[in-house]
C-alpha positions in Angstrom: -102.2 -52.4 60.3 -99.0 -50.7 58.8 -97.9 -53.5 56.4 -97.8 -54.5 52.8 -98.7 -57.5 51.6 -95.3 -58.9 52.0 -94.7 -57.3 55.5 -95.2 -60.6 57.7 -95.7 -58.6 60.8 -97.8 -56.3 62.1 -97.1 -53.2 64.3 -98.9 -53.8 68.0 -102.2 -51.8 68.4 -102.4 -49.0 70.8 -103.4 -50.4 74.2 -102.5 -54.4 73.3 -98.3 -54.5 73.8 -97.0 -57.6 72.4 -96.6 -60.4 74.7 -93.7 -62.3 75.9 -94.7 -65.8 76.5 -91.0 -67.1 77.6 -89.2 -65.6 80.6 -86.2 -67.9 80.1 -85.1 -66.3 76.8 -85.5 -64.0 74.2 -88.6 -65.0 72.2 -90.7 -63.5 69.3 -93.7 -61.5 70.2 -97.1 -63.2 69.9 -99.5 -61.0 67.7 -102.4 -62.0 69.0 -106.2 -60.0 69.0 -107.1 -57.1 71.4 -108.6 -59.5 73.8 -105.7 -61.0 75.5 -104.4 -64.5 75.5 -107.4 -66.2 76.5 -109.9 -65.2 74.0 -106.9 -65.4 71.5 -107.6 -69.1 72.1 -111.0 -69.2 71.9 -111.2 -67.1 68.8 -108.8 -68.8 67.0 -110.4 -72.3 68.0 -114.0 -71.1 66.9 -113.8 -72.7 63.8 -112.6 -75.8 64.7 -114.9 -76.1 68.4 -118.1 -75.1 65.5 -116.7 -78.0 63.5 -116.8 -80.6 65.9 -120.3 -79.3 66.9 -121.8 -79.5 63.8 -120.4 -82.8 63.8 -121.9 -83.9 66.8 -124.8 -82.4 67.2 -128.3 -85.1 66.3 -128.4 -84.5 63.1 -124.7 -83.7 62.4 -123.7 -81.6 59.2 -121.9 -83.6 56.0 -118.5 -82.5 55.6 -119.6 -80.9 52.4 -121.0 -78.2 54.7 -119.1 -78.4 58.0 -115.6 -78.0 56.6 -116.3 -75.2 54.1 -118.4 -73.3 56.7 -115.6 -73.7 59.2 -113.1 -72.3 56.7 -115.4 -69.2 56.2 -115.1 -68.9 59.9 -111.5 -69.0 60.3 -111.5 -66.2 57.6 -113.5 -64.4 59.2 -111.5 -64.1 62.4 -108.1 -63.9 61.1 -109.6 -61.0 59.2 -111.8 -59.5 62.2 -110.1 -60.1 65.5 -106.7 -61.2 64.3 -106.5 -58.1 62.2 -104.5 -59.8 59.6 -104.0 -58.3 56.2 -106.5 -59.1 53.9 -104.8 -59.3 50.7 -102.2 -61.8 51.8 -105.4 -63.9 53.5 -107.0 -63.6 50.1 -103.8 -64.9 48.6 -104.5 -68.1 51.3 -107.8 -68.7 50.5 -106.5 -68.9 46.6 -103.6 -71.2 47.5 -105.9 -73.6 49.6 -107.8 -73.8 46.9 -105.1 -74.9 44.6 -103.4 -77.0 47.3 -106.8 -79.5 47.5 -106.6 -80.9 44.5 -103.0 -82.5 45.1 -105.3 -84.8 47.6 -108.3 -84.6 45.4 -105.9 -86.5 42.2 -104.6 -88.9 44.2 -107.8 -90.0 45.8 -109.3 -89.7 42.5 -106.3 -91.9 41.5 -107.1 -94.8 44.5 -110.9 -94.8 43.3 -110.3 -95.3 40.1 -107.8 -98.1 40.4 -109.8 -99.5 42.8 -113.0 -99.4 40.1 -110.4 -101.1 37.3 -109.4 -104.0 39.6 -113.3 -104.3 40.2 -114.2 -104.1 36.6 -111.3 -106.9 35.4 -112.3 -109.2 38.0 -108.9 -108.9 39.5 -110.7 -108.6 42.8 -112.9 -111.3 42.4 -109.7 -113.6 41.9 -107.9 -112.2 45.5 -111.1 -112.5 47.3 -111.2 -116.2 46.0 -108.0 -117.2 46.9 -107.9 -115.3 50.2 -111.2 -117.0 51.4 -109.7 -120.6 50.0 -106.1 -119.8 51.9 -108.1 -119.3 55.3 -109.8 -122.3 55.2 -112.5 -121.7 57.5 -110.1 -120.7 60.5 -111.6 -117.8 62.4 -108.2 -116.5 63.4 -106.3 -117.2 59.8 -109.4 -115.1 58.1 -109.1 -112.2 60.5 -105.4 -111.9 60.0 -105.1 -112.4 56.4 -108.3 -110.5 55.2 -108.7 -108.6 58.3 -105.3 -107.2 59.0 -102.5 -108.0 56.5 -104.5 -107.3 53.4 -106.2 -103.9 54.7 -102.7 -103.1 55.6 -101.6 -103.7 51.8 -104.2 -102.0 50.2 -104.2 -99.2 53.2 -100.2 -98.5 51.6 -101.4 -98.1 48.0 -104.8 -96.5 47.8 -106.1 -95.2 51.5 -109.2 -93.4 51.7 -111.8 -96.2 53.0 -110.9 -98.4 50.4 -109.2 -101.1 52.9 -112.5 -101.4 55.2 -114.5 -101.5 51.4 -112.8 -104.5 50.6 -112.1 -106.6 53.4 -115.6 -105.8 55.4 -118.2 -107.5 53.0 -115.4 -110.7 53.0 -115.1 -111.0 56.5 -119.2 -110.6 57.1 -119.6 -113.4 53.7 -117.3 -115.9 56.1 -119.9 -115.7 58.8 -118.2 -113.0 61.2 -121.1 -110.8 62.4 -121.6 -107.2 60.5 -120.8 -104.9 63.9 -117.6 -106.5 65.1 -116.3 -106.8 61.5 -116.6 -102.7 61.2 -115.8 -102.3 64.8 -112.4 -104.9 64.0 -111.7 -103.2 60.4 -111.8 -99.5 61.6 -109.0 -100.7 64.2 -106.9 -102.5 62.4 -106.9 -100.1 59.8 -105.2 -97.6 62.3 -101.9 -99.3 62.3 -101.4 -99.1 58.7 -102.8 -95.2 57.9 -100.2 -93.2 59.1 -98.6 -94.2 55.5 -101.5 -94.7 53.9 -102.1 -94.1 50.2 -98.1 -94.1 49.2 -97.0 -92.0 52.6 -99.4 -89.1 51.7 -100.5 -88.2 55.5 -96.6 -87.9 56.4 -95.3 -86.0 52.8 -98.5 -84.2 52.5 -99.7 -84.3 55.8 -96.7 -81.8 57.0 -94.4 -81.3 54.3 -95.1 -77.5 54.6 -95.0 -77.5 58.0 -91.5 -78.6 57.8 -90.4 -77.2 54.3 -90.6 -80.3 52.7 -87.0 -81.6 54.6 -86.4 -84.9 53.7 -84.3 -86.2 56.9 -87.3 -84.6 58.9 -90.2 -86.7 57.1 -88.2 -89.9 57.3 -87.9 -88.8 61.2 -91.4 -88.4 61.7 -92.3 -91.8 59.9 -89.6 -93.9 61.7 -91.0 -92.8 64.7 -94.9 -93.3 63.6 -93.5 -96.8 62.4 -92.1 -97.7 65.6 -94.7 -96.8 67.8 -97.7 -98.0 65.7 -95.5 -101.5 65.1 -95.4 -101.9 69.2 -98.9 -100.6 69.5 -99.8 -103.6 66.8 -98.0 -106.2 68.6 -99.9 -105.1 71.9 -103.2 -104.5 70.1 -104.1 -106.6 67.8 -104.9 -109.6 70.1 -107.4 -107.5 71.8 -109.3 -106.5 68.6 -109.3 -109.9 67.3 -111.2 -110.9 70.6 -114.0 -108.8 69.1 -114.7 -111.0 66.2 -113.4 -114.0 67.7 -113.9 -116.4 71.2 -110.8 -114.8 73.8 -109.9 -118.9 74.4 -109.3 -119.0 70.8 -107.0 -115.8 70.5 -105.2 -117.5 72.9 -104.2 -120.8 71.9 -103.4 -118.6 68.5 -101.1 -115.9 70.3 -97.9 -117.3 68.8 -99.8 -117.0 65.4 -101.1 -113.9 65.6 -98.1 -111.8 66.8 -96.0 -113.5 64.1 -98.5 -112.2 61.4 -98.8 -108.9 62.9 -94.4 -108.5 63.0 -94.5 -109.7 59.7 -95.9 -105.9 58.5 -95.1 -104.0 61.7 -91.2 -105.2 61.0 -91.0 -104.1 57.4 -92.9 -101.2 58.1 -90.4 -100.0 60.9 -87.4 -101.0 58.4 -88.5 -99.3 55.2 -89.1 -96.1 57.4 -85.9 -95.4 58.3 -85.1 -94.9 54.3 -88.5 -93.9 53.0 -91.5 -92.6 54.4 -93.4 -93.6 51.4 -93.1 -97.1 51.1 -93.8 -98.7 54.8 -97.6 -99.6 54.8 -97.3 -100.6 51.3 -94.8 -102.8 51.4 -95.5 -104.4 55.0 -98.7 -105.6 53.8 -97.1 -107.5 50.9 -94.5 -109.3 53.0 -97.4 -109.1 55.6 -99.5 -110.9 53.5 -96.9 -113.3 52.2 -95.4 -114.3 55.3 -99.4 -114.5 56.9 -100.3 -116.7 53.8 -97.0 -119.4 54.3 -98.1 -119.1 58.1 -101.8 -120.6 57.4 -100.2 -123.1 55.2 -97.7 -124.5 57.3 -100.1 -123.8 60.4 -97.2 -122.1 62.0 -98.6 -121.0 65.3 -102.1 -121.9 64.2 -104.3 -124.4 66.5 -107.4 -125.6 65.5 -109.6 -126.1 68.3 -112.3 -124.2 69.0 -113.7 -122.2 71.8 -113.6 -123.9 74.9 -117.1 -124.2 76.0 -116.4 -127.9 78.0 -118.0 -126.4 81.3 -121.3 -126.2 79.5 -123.9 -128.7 78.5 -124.1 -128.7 74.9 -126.4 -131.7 74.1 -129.5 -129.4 73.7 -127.6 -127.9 70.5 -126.4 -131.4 69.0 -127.6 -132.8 65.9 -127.4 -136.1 64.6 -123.8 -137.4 64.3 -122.5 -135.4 66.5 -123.1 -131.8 64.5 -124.3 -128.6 66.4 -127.5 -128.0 65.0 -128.3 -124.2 63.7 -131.8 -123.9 63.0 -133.0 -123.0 59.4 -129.1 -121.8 58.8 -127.8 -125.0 57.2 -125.2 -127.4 58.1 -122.8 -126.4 61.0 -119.5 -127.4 61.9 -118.9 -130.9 63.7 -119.2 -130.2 67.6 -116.3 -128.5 69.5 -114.7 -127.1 66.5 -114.3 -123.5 66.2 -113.1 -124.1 62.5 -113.2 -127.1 60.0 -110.2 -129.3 60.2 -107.7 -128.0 58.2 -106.0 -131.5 57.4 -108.2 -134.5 56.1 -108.1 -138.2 57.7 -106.8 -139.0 54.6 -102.9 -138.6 53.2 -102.9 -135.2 54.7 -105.5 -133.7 52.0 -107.0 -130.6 52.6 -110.9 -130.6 52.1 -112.6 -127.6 50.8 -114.2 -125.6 53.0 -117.9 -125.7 52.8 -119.7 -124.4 55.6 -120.0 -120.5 55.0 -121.6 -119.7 58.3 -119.5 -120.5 60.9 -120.6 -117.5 63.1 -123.4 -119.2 64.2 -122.4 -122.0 65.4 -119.3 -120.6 66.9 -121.2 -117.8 69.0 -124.1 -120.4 70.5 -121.1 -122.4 71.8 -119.9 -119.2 73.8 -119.2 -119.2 77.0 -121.9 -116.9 78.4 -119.1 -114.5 79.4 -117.8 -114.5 76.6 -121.6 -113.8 74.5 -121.9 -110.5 76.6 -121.1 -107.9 74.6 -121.0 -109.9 71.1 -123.7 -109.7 68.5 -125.1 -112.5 67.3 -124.5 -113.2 63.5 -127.4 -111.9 61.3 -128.8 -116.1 59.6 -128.0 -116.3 55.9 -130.1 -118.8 54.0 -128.7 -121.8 52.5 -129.7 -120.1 49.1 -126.7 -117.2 49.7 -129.8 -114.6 50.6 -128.8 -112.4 52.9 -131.5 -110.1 55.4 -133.2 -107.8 54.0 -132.7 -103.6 54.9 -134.1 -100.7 54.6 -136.3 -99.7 52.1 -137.7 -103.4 50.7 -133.9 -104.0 50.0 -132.3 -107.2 49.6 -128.1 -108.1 50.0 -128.2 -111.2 47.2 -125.0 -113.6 47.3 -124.2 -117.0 46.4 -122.0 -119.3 47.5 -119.6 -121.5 45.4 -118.4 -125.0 46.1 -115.5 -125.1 48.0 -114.9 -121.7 48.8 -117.5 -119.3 50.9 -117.9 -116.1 49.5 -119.8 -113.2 49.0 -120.4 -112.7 45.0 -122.8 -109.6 45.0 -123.3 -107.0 47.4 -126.1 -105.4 45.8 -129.0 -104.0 46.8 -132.1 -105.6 44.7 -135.7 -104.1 45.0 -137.5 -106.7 46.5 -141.1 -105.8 45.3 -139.3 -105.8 41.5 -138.2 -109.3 42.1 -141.3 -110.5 43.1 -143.1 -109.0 39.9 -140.5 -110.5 37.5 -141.3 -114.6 39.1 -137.7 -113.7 40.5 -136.3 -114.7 37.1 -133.9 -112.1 37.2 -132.5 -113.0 40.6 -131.8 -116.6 39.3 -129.8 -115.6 36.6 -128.3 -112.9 38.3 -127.3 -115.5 41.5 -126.0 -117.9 38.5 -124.1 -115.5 36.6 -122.2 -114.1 39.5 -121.3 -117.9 40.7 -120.4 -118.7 37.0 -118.0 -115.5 36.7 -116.5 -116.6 40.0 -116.3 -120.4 38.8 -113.8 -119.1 36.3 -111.7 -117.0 38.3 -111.6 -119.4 40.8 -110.1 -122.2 38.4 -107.1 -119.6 37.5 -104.7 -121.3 39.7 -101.2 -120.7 37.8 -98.7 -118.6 38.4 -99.5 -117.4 35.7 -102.9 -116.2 36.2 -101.7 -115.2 40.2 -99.3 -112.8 37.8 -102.2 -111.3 35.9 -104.6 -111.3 38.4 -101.7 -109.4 41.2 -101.0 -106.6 38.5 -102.6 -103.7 39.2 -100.9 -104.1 42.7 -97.3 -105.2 41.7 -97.4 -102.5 39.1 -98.5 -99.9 41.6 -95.4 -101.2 43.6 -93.2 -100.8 40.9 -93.9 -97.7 40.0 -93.5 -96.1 43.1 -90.6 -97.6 43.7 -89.0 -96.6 40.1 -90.0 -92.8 40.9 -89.0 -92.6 45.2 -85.5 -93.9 45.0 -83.6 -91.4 44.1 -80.6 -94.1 42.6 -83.1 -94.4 39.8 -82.9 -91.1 39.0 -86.3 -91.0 38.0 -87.4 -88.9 41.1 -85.4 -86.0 40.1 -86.5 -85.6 37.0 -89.9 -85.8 37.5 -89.2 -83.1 40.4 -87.4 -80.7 38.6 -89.0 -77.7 37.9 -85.8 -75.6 36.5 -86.3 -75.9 32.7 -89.5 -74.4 32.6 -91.4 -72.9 29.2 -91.3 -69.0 29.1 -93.7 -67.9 32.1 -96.9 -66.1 31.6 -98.5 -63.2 33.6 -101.7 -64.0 35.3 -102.2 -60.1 36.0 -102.4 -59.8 39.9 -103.2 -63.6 40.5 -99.7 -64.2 40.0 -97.3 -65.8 37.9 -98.0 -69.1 36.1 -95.4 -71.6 34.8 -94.9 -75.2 33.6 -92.1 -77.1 33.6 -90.8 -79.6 30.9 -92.0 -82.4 33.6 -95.2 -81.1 34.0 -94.9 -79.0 37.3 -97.5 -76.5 37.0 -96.4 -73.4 39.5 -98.6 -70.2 40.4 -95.6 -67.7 42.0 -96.5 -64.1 44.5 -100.7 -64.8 44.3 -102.2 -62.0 44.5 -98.5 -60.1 44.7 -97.8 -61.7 47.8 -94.5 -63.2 47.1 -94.4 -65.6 50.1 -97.8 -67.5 48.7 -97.3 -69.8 46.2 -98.5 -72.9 44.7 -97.0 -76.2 42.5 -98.6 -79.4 41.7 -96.4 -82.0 40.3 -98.4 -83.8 37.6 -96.4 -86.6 37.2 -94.7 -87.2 40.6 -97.7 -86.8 43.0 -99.2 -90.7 42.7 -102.1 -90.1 40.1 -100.9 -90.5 36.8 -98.2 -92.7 38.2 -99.3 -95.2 39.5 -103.0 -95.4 39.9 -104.1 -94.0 36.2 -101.1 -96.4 34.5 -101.9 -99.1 36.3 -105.7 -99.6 36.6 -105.2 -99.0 32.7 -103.2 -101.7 32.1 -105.5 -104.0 34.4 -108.2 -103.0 31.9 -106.6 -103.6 28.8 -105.4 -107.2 29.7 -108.8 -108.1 31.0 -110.9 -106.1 28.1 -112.6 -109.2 27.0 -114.1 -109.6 30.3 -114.6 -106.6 31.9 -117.5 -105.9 34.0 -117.7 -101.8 33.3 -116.8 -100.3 30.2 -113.8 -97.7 30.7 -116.1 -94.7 30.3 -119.3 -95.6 33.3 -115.4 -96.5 35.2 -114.3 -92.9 34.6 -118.3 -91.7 35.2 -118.4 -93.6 38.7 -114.6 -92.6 39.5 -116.1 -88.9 39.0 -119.1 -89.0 40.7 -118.0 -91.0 43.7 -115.1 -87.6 43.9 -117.8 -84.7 43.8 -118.6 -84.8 47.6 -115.2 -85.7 48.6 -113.8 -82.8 46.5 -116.1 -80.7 48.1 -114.6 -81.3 51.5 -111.1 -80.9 50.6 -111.6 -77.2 49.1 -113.0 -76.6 52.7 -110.2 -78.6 54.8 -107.1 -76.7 52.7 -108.6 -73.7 53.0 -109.2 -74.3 56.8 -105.3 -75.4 57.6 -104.1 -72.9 55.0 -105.3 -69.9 56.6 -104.7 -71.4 60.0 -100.9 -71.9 59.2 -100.6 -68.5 57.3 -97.5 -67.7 55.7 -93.7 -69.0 57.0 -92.1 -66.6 60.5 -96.3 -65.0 60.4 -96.2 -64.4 64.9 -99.8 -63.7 63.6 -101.2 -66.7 62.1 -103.7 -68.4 63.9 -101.7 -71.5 64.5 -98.8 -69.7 65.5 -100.9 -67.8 68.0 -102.4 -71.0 69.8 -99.2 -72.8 69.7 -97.1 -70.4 71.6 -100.4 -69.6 74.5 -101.5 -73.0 74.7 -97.7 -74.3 75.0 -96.9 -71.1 77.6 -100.0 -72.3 79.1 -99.8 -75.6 79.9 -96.0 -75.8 79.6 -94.8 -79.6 79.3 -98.2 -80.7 80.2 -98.7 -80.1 76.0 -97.9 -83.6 75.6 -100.6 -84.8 77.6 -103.0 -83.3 75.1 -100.5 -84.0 72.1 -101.9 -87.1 70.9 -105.5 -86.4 72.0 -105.4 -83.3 69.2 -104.7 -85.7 66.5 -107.3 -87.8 67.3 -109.3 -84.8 67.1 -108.3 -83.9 63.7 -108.7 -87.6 62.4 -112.7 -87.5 64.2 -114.0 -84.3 62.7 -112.5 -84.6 59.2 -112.3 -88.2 58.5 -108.8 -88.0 57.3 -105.4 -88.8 58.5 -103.8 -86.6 56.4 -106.3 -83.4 56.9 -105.4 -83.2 60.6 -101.5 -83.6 59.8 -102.4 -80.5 57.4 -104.6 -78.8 60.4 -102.5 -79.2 63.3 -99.4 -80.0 62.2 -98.4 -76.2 62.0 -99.8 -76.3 65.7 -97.6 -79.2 67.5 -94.7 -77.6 65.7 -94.7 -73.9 67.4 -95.5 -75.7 70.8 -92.5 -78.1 70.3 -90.8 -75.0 69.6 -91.8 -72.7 72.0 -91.2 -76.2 74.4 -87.7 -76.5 73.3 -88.7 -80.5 72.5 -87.9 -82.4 69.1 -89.9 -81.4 66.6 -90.2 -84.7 64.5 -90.9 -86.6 67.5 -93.6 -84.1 68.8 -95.0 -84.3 65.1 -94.9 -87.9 65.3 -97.3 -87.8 67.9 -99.8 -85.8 66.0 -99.5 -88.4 63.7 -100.4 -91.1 66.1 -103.2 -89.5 67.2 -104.6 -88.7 63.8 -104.6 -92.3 62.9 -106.0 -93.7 65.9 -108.6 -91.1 65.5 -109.9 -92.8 62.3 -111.4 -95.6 64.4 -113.6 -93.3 66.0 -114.3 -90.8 62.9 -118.0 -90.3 61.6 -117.1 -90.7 58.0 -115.2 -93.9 58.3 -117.6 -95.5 60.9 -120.7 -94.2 58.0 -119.0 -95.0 55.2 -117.5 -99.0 56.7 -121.6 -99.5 58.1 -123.2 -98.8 54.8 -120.4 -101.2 53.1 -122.2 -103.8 54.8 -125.4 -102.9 55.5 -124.8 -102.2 59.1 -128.4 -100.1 60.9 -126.6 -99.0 64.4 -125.6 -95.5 65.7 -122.0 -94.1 65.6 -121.9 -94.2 69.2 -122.7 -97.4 69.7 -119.1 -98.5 67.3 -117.6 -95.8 68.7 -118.2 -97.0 72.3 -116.7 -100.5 70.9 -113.1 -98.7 69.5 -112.7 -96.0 71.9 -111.2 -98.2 74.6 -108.7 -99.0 72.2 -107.8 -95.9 71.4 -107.0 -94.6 74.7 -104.5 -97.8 75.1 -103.4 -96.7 71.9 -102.9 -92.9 72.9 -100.9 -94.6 76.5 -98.9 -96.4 74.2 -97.8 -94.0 71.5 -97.4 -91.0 74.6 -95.3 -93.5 77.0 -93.3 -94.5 74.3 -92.8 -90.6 71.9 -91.8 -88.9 75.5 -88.1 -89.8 75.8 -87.3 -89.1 72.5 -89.4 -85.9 72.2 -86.8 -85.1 75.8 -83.5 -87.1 74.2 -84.2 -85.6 71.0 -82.9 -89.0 69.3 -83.3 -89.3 65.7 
């Protein structure tokens, strides 16, 4: 090596000329290891094939291990067969560091907002009025809890929060455990591209592409558009997993209007804001979804159609299908109360919580194949017991079906105590949801709603830039006199709060900046969960300290895995114009390779991304840098070759570890990955046909 720490390249080592990997022009040289272009690839993909093996493999690493060890190795062999200059990887390694805990704040942020809304009962009032709205109709509670509302809450917090709501209210209506992860993780996929306030787009690849504005809002129209199509196409089929097929059918007109109601505000808040899309499509979504149920716009009410089959072994007295020790069932060929009483058009409350059962015995036998069958609750609101002598405790309120505790209760302690302390915990849960479900005003909708329409507001105040709010919380010009870090580099703070490290380790083209009040931590999440806990104080489940404990704890392991992942895509992407860096290196072979046949595997490498690190975001950050040399070297649009990363990385979290782990033990779900995986991965691959048949002509037209 004959360069400083600011010389980006490096002079070619005796016996390895540099290589010219396009014939048709003029092209920097590639400056890859001594092995040639093919172990260039493998080298520089060690880290990431050991990644996915320790992910694999029986008993699979956590990402607390995998990812950090994976970062080691891609230091190792930039340093060792890359030959790249150690300080300036150094430098890297420090800026990864630094770089993790812009995602670290802001999922820190999600968790804790999601723990206030928890603690004030704000939650508890949604997941009343949601499960009232539905009204027992299979098809209105998979659209309103299991795709609009996700989509909401995918827009302002992210991170497994969407699939930690709606899955235990979906499984308390009845709707088997496996198909409700199997539904959530897919729906989810339309909505996390934006996820969490845009962060996989302005994160995900803002220093891929220098942080250009007219770029990101390219990338997220496209994501928009595609994933809004893919929805339209999509969502009928995942609803078939929860629901009979005859009934997604007679609801088509129902469904698709639900599903345009977010993909359509999505696609038209991208073109101006790549922020904003999930976020505010779920709350039109949800809207528009709730005026659908209540008009039954679209919205039959028969059940599935099971007239080719003799039923009368399964009839009870009156003409009710009987279901064992479950309880009362719905009235025979119903797949859903009647949502209109004989009388003056009332609407009854909905009192049969286990509609499941019923509703898969009067199958078709074609239509059973595949399903599970609904795990019985008791009559009490007990639900099966798991592992470990553990016991999932709920009650059920009048009117309204509902899961009131997830908890996991030590059965043999129960039994010891005369199961006093289940009784009163069972009657304290359905007397705290008594209240909130008598808070019926606009009014109390207002209170209840604010930790969401503050979140809203807030963003909104500090994105547009006619508020003028944006730029000043982004300036970073009128800064307090700097101070000298010695050879770390030099730290400064603005009069915003920008905290900047300048030339780490002297290398002046690594740096680092985290904007304390722009990046969505402080504003919105800390503000609002704040203000949810100081209306509700008087009633508040958690004091604000054992919040802050949990919000902590619940961030160590996550934290952990971010350190590793930024360090990973950091040293992969190196520094800006580096024909050394390791992504630079298997963009231009791989795309010299395979020429235009890159696009076939465009889409497939997000996915990849999304599967081994859980995150939409993380493989924006990992192969972003990648998809943007091939495009490049390819002579393709770049946004719309980036927008395909970007479709694959959040289709990939259907079929990620840590979401599948994390949305199973939310519900007490006891089956393998692959078995859920084998469920979603079909949908996937239409997903990747879609998004690849539909990103081609404009990564070839080059349309913005």
């Amino acid at each position: 090596l004959h360069r400083g720490p600011a010389q980006l390249h490096r002079v070619p080592r005796a016996g390895s000329p540099r290589r010219r990997t396009m014939s048709s022009a003029e092209s920097p040289p590639v400056n890859g290891g001594p092995w040639g272009p093919f172990m260039d690839v493998i080298m520089c993909l060690l880290p990431i094939i050991a990644l996915v093996i320790a992910t694999l493999k029986p008993n699979p690493w956590p990402t607390t291990t995998s990812l950090p060890v994976a970062a080691v190795l891609m230091w190792v062999v930039t340093l060792a067969y890359l030959g790249a200059d150690p300080l300036q990887t150094c430098a890297l390694v420090i800026k990864g560091l630094l770089s993790a805990w812009t995602p670290i704040t802001i999922v820190a942020g999600a968790i804790f907002l999601f723990e206030c809304m928890e603690s004030s009962r704000c939650l508890d009032w949604m997941r009343v009025m949601l499960k009232s709205l539905t009204l027992s109709h299979p098809i209105a509670e998979f659209m309103l809890i299991g795709f609009a509302f996700p989509y909401l809450i995918e827009g302002a917090s992210g991170f497994g929060t969407p699939a930690a709501l709606a899955a235990p209210m979906l499984m308390s209506m009845g709707h088997p455990k496996l198909e409700t992860v199997c539904a959530l993780l897919l729906t989810n996929t339309f909505a996390t591209v934006f996820g969490a306030v845009g962060t996989p787009v302005w994160f995900g690849f803002g220093d891929a592409v220098e942080d250009d504005p007219a770029t990101l809002r390219a990338i997220g129209w496209r994501c928009a558009l595609v994933m809004g199509v893919a929805a339209m196409l999509l969502v009928p089929v995942v609803a078939t997993l929860l629901v009979p097929r005859s009934l997604v059918r007679r609801n088509l007109i129902f469904i698709w209007l639900s599903t345009l109601s977010c993909a359509a505000v999505s696609i038209g808040i991208s073109t101006f804001s790549y922020e904003f899309p999930s976020l505010l499509g779920g709350v039109v979504g949800c809207g528009i979804t709730a005026l659908l149920i209540k008009y039954h716009v679209g919205l039959t009410h028969e059940g599935p159609a099971h007239d080719d089959h003799d039923d009368d072994a399964e009839m009870g007295p009156g003409g009710v299908r009987a279901t064992g020790e479950d309880g009362p069932s719905r009235p025979a060929g119903t797949g859903a109360l009647p949502v209109r009483g004989p009388d003056e058009g009332t609407i009854p409350p909905p009192i049969i919580p286990h509609r499941s059962n019923s509703a898969y015995h009067g199958l078709p036998d074609d239509e059973k194949k595949g399903r599970s069958a609904p795990e019985p609750t008791s009559s009490s609101g007990r639900g099966s017991s798991g592992k470990g002598g553990k016991l999932k405790t709920a009650s059920v309120m009048p009117g309204v079906h509902h899961q009131a505790s997830h908890e996991e209760v030590d059965v043999d302690a129960r039994t010891h105590s005369g199961g006093d302390s289940e009784d009163l915990e069972a009657a304290q849960a359905a007397a705290d949801l008594d209240r909130v479900r008598g808070e019926t005003t606009l009014k109390h909708a207002i209170g209840r709603m604010m930790p969401l329409w503050l979140t809203v507001l807030l963003l909104i105040i500090t994105r547009i830039e006619e508020f003028e709010l944006q730029g000043m919380l982004r300036n970073n010009k009128a800064t307090y006199p700097p101070a000298t870090l010695g050879t770390l580099g030099t730290f400064s703070l603005s009069y915003t709060g920008i905290l900047s490290i300048k030339s780490i380790l002297s290398v002046a083209e690594v740096s680092w900046s985290y904007e304390f009040l722009y990046v969505p931590f402080i504003l919105p999440f800390l503000v609002s969960g704040g203000a949810a806990l100081l209306a509700y104080r008087q009633e508040l489940k958690k004091a604000p300290k054992a919040i802050l404990l949990t919000t902590v704890g619940r961030m160590v392991k996550p934290a952990v895995s971010l350190f590793g992942a930024l360090v990973l895509v950091t040293i992969l992407r190196g520094v800006p114009n580096d024909r050394g860096a390791p992504a630079y290196v298997l963009g231009v072979t791989l795309a010299d390779a395979l020429s235009h046949g890159w696009l076939v595997f465009s889409f497939p490498i997000g996915v990849l991304g999304s599967f081994f690190s859980g995150s939409t975001t993380v493989s924006n950050l990992t192969f972003g840098a990648v998809q943007l040399v091939a495009a490049e070297r390819l002579g393709v649009h770049k946004a719309s070759m980036l927008a395909l990363q970007a479709c694959g990385a959040t289709s990939g979290n259907a079929v990620c570890l840590n979401n599948i782990i994390a949305a199973s033990a939310v519900v007490g779900l006891n089956v393998s990955e692959g078995t859920i995986m084998m469920r979603t991965g079909p949908i996937v691959a239409l997903a990747y046909v879609i998004a690849t048949a539909m990103l081609i002509p404009f990564i070839y037209a080059g349309q913005v």
